[in-house]
C-alpha positions as CSV (number, residue, x, y, z in Angstrom):
1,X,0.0,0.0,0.0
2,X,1.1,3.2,-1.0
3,X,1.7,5.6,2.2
4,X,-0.4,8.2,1.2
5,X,-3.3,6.0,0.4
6,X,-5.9,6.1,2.8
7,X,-5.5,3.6,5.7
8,X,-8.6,0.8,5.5
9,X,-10.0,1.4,9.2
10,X,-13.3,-0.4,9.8
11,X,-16.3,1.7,9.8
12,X,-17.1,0.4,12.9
13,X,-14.1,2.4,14.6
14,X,-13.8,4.8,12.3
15,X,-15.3,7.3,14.6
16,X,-13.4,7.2,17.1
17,X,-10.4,9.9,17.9
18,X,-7.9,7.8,17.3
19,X,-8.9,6.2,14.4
20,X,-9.8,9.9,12.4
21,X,-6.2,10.7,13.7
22,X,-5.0,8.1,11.7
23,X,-7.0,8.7,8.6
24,X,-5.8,12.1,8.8
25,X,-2.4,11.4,8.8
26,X,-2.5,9.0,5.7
27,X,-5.0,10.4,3.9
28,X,-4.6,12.0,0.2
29,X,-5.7,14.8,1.5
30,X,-3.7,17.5,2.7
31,X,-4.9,18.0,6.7
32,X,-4.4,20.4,9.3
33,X,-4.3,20.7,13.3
34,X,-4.5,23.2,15.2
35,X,-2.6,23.8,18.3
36,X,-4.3,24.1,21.8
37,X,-3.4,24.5,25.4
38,X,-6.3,24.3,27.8
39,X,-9.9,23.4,27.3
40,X,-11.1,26.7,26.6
41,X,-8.8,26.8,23.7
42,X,-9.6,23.3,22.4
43,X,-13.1,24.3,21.9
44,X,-12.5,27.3,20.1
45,X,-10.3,25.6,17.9
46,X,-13.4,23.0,17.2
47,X,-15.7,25.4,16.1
48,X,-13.2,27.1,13.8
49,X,-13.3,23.9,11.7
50,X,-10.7,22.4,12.6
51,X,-10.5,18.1,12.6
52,X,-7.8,17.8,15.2
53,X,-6.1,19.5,17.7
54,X,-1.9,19.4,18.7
55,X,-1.3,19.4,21.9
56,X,1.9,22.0,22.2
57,X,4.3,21.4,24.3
58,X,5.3,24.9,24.6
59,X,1.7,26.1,25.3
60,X,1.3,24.5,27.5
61,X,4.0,24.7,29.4
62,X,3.8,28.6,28.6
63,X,0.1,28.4,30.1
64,X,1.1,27.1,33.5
65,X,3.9,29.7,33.6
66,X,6.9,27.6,33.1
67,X,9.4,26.4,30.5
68,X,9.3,24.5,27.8
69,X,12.5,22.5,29.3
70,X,10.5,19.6,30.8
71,X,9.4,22.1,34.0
72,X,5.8,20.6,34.0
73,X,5.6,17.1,34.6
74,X,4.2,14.3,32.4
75,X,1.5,13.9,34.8
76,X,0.6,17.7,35.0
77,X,0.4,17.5,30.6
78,X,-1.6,14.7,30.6
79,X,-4.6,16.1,33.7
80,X,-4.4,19.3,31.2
81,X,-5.1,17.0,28.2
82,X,-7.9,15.4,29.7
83,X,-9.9,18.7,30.8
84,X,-9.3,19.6,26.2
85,X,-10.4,16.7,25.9
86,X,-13.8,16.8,27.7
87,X,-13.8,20.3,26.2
88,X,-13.7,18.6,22.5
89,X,-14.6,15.8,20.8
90,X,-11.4,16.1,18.4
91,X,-8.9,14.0,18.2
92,X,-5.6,15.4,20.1
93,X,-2.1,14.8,18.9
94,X,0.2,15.3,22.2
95,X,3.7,16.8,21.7
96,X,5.0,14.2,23.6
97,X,8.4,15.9,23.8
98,X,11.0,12.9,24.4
99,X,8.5,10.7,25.9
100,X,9.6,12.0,29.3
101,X,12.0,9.7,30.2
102,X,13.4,6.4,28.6
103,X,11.6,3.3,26.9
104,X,9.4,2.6,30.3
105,X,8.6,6.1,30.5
106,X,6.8,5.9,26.9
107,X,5.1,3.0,27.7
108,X,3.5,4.4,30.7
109,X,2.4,7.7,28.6
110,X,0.6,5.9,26.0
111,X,-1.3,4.0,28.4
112,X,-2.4,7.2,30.1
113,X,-3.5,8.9,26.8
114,X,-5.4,6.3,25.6
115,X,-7.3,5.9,28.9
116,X,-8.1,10.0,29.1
117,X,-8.9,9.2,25.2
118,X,-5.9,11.0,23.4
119,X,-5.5,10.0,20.0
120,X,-1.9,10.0,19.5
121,X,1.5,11.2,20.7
122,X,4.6,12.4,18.6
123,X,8.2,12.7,20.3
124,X,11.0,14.1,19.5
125,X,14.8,12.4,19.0
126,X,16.3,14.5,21.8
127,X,17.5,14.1,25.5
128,X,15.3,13.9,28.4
129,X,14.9,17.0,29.8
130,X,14.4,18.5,26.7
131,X,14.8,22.3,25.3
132,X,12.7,24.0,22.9
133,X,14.0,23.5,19.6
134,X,14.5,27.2,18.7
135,X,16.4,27.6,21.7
136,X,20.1,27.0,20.5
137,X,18.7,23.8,18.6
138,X,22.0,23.0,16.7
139,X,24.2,22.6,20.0
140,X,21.3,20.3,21.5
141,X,22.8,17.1,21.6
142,X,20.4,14.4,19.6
143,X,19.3,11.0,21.3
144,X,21.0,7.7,19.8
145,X,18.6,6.1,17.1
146,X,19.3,3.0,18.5
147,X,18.0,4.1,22.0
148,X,14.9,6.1,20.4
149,X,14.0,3.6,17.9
150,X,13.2,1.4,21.5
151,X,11.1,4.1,22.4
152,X,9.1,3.9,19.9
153,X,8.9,0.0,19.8
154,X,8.1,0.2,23.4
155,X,5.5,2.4,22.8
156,X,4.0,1.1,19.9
157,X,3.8,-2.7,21.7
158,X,2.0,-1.2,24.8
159,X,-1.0,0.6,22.9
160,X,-4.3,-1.4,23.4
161,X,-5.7,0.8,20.7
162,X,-4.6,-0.4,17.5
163,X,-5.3,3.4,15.7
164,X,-3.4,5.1,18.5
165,X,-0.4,7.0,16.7
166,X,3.0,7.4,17.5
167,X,4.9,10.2,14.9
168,X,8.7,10.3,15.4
169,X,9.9,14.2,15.4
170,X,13.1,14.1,13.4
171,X,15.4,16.7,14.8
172,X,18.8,16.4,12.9
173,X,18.3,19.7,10.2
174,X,17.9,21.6,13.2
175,X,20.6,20.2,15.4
176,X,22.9,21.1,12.0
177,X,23.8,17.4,11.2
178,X,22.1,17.3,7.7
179,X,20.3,15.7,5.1
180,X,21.7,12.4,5.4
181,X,21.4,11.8,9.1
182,X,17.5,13.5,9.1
183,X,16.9,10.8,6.2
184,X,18.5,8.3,8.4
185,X,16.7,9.0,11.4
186,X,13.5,8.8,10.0
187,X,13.7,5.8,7.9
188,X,14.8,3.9,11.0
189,X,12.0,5.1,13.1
190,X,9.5,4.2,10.1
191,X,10.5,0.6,10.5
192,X,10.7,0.5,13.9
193,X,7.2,1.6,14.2
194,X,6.5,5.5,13.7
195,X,3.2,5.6,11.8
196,X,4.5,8.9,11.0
197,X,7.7,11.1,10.4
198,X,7.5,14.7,11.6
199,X,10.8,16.4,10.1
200,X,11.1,19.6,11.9
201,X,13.4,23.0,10.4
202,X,13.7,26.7,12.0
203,X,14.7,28.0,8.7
204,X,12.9,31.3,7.1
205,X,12.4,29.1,3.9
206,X,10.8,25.8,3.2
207,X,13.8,24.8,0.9
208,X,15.4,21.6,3.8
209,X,11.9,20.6,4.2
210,X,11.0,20.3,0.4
211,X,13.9,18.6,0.0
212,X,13.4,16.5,2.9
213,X,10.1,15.8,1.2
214,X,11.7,14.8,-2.2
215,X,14.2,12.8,-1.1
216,X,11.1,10.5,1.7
217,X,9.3,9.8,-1.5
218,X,6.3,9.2,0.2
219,X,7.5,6.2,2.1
220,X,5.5,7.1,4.9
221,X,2.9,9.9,6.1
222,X,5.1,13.5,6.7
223,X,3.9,15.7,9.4
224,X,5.6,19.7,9.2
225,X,5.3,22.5,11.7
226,X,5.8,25.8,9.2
227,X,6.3,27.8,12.1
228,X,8.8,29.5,10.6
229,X,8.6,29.0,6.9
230,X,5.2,30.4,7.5
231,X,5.8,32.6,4.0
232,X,5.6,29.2,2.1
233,X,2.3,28.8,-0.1
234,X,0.0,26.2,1.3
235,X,-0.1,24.5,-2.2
236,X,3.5,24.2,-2.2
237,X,3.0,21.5,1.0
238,X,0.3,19.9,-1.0
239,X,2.2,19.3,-4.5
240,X,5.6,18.4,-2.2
241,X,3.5,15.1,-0.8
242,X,3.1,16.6,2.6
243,X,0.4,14.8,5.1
244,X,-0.4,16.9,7.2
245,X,0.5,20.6,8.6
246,X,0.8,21.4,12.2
247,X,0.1,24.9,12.8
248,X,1.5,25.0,16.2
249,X,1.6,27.9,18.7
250,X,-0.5,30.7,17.3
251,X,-3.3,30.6,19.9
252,X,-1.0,30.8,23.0
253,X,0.5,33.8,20.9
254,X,-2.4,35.2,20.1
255,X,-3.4,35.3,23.7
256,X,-0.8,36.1,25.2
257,X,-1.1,39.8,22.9
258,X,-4.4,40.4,23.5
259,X,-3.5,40.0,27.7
260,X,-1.0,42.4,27.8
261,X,-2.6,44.7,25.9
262,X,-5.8,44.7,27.6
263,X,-3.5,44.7,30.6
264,X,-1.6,47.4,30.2
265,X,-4.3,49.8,29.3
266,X,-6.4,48.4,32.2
267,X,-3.3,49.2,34.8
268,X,-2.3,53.0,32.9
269,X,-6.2,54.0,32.7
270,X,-7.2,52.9,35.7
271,X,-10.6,52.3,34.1
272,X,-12.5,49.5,31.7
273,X,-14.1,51.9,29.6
274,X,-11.5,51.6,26.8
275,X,-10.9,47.8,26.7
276,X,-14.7,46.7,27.5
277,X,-16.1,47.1,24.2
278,X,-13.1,45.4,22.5
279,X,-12.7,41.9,24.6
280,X,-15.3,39.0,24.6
281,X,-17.9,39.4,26.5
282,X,-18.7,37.4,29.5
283,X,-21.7,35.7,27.8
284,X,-19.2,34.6,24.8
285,X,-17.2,32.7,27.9
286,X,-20.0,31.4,29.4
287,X,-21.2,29.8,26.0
288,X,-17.5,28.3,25.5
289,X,-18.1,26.9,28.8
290,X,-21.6,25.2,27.5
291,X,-23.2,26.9,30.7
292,X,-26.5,26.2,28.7
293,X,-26.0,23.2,29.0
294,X,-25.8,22.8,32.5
295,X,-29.1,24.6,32.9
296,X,-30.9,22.0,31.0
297,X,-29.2,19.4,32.7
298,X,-30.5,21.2,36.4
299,X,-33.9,20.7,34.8
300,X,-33.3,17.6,34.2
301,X,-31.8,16.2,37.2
302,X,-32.5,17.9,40.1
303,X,-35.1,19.4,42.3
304,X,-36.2,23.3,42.5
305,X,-34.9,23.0,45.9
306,X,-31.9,21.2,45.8
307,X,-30.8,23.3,42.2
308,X,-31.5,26.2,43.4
309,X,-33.2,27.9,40.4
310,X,-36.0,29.0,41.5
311,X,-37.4,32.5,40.7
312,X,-38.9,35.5,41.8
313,X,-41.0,38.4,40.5
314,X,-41.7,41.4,43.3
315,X,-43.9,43.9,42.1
316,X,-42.9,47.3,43.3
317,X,-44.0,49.9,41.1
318,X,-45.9,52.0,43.1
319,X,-44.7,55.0,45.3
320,X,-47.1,53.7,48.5
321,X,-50.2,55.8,49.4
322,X,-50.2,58.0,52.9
323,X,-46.5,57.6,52.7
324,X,-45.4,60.6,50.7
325,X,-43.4,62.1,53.6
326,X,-41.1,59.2,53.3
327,X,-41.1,58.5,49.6
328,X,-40.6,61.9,47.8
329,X,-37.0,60.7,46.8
330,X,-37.6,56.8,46.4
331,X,-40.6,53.8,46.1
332,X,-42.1,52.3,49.1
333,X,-39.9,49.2,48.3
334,X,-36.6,51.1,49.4
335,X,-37.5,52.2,52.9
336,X,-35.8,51.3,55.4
337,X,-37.2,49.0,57.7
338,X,-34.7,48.0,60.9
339,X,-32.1,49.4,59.2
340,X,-32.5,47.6,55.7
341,X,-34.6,48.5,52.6
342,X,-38.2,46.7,52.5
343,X,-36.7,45.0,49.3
344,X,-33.1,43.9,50.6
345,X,-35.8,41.9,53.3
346,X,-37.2,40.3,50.5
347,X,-33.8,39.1,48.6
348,X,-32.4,38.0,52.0
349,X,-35.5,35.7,52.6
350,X,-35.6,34.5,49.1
351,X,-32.0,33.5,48.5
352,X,-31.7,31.8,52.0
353,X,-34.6,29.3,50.4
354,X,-32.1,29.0,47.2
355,X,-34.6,31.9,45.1
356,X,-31.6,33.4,43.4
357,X,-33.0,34.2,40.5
358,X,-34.9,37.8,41.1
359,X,-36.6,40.0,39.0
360,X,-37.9,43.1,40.4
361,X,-40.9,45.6,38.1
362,X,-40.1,49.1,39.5
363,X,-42.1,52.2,38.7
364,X,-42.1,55.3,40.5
365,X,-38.5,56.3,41.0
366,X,-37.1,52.7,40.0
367,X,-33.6,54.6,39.3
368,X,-33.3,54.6,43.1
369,X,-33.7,50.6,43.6
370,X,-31.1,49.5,44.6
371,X,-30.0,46.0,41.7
372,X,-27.7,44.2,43.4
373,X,-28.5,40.9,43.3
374,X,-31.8,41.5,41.3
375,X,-33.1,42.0,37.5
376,X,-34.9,45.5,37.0
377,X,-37.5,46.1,34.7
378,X,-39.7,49.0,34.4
379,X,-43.5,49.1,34.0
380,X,-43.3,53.0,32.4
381,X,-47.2,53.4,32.9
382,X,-46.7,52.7,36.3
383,X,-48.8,56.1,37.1
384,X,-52.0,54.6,35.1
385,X,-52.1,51.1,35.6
386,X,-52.4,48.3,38.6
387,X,-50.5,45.5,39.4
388,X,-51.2,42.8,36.6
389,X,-49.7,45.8,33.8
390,X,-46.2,45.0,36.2
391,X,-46.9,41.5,36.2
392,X,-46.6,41.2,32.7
393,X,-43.4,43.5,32.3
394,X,-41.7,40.2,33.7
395,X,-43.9,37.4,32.6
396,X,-40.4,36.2,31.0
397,X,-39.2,35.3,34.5
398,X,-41.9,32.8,34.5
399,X,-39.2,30.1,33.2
400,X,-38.6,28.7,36.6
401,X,-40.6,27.4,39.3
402,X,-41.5,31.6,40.2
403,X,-43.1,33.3,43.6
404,X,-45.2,36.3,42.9
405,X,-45.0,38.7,46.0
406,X,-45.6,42.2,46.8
407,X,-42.8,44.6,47.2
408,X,-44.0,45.2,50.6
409,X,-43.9,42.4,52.6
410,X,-41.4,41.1,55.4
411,X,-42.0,37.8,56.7
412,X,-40.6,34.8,59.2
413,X,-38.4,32.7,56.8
414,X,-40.9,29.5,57.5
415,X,-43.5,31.1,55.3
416,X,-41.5,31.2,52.2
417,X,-39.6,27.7,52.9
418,X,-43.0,26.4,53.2
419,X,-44.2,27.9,50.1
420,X,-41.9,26.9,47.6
421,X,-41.7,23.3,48.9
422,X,-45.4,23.0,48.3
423,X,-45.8,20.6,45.0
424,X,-48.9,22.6,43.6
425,X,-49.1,24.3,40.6
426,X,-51.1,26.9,42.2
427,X,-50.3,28.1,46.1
428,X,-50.7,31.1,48.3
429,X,-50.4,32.3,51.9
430,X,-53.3,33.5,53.4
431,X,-53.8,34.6,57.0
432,X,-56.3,33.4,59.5
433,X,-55.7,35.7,62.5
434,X,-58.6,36.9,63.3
435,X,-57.4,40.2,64.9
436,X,-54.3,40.9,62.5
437,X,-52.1,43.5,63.1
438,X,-52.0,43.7,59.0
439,X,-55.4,45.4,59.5
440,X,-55.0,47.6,56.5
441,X,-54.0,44.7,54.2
442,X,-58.0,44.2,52.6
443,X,-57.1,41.1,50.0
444,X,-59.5,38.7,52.0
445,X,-59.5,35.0,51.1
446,X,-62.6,32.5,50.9
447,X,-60.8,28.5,51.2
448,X,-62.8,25.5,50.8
449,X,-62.2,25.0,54.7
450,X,-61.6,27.4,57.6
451,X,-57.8,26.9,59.0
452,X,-58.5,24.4,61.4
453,X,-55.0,24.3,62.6
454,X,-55.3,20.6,64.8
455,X,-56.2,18.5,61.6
456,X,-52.4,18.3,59.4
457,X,-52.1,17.1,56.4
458,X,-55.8,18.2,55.0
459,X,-55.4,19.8,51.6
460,X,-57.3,23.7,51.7
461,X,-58.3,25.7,47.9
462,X,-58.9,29.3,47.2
463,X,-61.8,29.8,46.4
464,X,-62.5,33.8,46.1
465,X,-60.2,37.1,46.9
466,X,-62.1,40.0,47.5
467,X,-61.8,43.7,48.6
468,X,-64.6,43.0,51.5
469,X,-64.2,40.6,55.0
470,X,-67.6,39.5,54.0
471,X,-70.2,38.4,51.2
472,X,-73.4,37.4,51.6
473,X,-73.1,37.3,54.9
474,X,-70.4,34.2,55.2
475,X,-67.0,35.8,56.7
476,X,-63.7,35.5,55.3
477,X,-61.3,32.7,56.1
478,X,-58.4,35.1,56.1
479,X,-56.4,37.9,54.0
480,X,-54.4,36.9,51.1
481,X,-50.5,38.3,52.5
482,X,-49.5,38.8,48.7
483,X,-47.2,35.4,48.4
484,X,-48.5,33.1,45.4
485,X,-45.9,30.5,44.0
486,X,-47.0,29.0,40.6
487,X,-44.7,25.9,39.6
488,X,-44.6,22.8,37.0
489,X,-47.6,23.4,34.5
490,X,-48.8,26.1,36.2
491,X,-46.4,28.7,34.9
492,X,-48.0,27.9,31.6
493,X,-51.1,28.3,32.5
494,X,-50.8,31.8,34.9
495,X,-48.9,33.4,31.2
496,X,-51.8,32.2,29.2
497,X,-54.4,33.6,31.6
498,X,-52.6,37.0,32.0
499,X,-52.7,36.9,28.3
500,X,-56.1,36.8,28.0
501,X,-56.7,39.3,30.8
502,X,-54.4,42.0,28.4
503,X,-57.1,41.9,26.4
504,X,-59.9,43.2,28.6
505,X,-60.3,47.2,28.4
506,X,-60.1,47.3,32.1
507,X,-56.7,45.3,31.8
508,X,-54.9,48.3,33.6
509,X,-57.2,48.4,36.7
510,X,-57.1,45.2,37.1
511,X,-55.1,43.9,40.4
512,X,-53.2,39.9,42.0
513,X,-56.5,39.1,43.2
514,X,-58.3,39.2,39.9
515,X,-55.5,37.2,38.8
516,X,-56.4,34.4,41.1
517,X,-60.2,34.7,40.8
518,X,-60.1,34.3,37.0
519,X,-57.6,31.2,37.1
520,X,-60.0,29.6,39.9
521,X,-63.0,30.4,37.2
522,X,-61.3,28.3,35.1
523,X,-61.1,25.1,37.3
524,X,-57.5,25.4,38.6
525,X,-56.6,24.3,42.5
526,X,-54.9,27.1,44.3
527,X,-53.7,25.5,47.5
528,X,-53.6,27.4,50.1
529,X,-50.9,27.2,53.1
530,X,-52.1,28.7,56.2
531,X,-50.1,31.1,58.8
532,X,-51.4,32.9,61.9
533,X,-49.6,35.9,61.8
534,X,-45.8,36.3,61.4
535,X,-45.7,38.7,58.7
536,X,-46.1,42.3,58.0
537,X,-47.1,44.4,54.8
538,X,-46.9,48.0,54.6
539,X,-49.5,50.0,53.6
540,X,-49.6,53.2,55.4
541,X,-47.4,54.8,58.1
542,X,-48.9,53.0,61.1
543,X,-47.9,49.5,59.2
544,X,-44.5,51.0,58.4
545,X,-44.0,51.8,62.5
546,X,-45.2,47.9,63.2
547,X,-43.0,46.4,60.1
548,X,-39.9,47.9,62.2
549,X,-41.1,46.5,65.5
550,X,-41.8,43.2,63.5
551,X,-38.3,43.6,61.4
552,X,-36.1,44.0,64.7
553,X,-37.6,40.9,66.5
554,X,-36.2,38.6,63.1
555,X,-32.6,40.2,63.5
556,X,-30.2,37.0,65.0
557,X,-29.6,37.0,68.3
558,X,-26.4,38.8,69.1
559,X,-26.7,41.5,65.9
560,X,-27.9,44.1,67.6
561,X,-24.5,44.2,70.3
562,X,-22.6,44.3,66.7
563,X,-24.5,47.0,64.9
């Protein structure tokens, strides 16, 4: 067979790394790989196009900070190799250097590469510990072919994988010992094993290598690295027999300009403004990192509580009525209460119950909400419209198991754990004190049973929300706090309602409770969880005094002596 026939690999195998390795390097095609030092870069060089990837020894060396003079260990290459490889499904050609070591040290390598999946290694006919080639190559003394031809015996007997490669590196036209010995060299390690011959040259032109070329005659695939001869036409590889073309350092380079750029303006300006706009973005890292990915796979896997992704819309567009003394300069959602904004209550409880993903609908003054750890979106008709317009500002947060609350709430942390543990699609909090000091709050709730609070375990509906404590003479069960948690198939269904509901021509007066009343209308289960007090809205300023006197008797014991 003709070396630069295609090899006959099974179809069977032919899929795997090491086997499109191998086609590569014997195919009549000329082939390309593309060098890469970490994962990060492995992927990038995958969705560039490229078929394989080369595993430089000097990036990555250079990418742990050390020399390309053996510093890193064998073991330390080979855990880097593994992360590319997870990162890519390409087939990875490891510059092997000398094998680390002697004919024992190669076979131990190979076994480790083809367990972490590494198509093939190439090594070079130096002396262990080796120097970069460009680094006073000629006075590098070369390995005995005797002693190197074992190493590649060695290594060729222990593979278990019959398409795992070995390529020889033949270092003599660099070393300064000629034509003759680089022929030499490389015929020898053909029979002893090489399934390919990598000739190597730090000259400007591509004269020794197309000579080198002439003179192999295709007795084997020929592997380059034009690294220098970069000038040369890439036809000029393809008519001289060439196999394949290593282009070997240029993303290590690349980044390595683009850092200390970026880092020098960063550390003269003293400011991101002028680098922020030309660097990737930290969504464009995130994607390389298939963070997707792992969303889907939370969904997949895991529980709302134990993932942690559940969400959170607070509606807090309004400025708060009777409180216009306090909220001239900010909503009712940013006063403080106990020393803390209403809303920073509200983000504490809901990330200690693992509800980190927050969106907040501001109105009136929204500039002056404080984001941090929240989303922000504005309902801009805030001044003519009720709580169902804010609603559907952030109906797009619906994409996770989602709790609905008012902006104006604080609450013992048992309400909220209790709430987004409950398995309905449909649940809310309603109070059944019968004396409340939320006297103001006037969302009252009719259940399908009164809160009888010594029978656990009986399951309670909504049935009605309304504006009076009673109707047709039957009393209310209890006041709706402003707490409703819609999960599973529910989401849908609360988006399509509120859809429908947009099209009413009272859509803009319309308020949570009308919500709830037109979802029960339509047959769904609202569960309701009952509390007997333990919470506080704010509504006016007699609530506000009472949300402080509620606020200080949550703060942990010992706090206050720290304050």
């Amino acid at each position: 067979m003709n070396a630069r026939e295609p090899a006959l690999i099974p179809a069977a195998v032919a899929t795997s790394r090491s086997a499109r390795l191998r086609q590569m390097l014997t195919s009549n095609e000329l082939e390309f790989l593309m060098e890469a030092h970490n994962g990060l870069s492995a992927r990038i060089a995958r969705e560039a196009g490229f078929k394989a990837i080369w595993g430089s020894g000097l990036s990555i060396s250079a990418q742990f900070g050390v020399r390309d003079n053996n510093e890193a260990s064998w073991t330390q290459v080979v855990d880097n190799l593994e992360f590319m490889a997870d990162a890519s499904d390409l087939p990875i050609l490891l510059d092997g250097d000398t094998g680390y070591g002697n004919f024992n040290n190669v076979r131990r390598l190979v076994r480790k590469l083809e367990q972490r999946g590494i198509a093939g290694v190439c090594i070079e006919d130096k002396v262990f510990p080796k120097t970069n080639s460009f680094i006073g190559g000629e006075a590098q003394p070369l390995a005995d072919i005797d002693e190197f031809c074992g190493k590649i015996k060695a290594g060729k007997d222990s593979q278990t994988d019959e398409h795992f490669s070995i390529v020889a590196r033949v270092e003599a036209l660099i070393a300064g010992w000629g034509m003759d010995e680089a022929l030499k060299r490389a015929e020898a390690y053909r029979q002893a094993g090489a399934d390919a011959i990598l000739i190597h040259s730090k000259l400007s032109k591509a004269d020794e290598i197309l000579t080198f070329a002439r003179e192999w005659a295709g007795r084997g695939p020929l592997v380059i690295v034009p690294t220098k001869y970069y000038s040369t036409p890439t036809d000029v590889f393809r008519k001289a027999g060439i196999s394949t073309v290593i282009w070997a350092n240029h993303q290590i380079r690349a980044a390595v300009s683009a850092m200390q750029a970026v880092t020098k303006t960063i550390y003269e300006t003293q400011t991101l403004v002028d680098v922020e706009d030309r660097i990737a973005t930290v969504n464009e890292i995130f994607r390389l990192q298939d963070a997707d990915e792992y969303s889907e796979a939370e969904d997949r896997y895991l529980s709302a509580t134990s993932r942690g992704a559940g969400s959170a819309i607070v509606l807090a567009a309004t400025r708060g009525s009777g409180l216009d003394a306090y909220t001239e300069d900010k909503p009712k959602v940013m006063l403080p209460v106990a020393g803390k904004p209403l809303l920073r209550w509200l983000v504490d409880a809901f990330k200690k119950q693992s509800v980190n993903d927050i969106t907040v609908v501001g109105g009136y003054k929204a500039e002056a909400i404080d984001t941090a750890g929240i989303k922000l979106v504005r309902n801009e008709r805030f001044a003519q419209t009720n709580e169902l317009a804010s609603l559907a500002c952030a109906v797009g947060a619906l994409d996770n198991d989602t709790v609905i609350s008012y902006g104006d709430l604080v609450f013992r942390s048992y309400i909220l754990r209790d709430l987004v543990e409950s398995a309905a699609d449909f649940s809310v909090v309603v109070d059944s004190s019968p004396e409340s000091e939320n006297s103001s709050t006037r969302d009252f709730a009719w259940c399908s049973a009164a809160d009888e609070r010594d029978l656990f375990g009986s399951k309670v509906f909504l049935e009605r929300v309304a504006s009076e404590p009673a109707a047709n003479g039957v009393a209310a069960h209890g006041r709706w706090i402003g707490l409703v948690n819609v999960r599973g198939a529910g989401r849908a269904k609360l988006a399509k309602k509120l859809a429908q509901l947009q099209t009413r021509a009272d859509f803009d007066t319309l308020d949570m409770p009308a919500l709830l009343n037109a979802l029960i209308a339509d047959g769904e289960k609202i569960e309701v969880q009952y509390v007997h007090g333990h919470w506080r809205g704010v509504n006016d300023l007699e609530d506000f005094r009472r949300a402080g006197d509620f606020a200080h008797s949550q703060t942990p014991l010992g706090a206050e002596g720290n304050a």
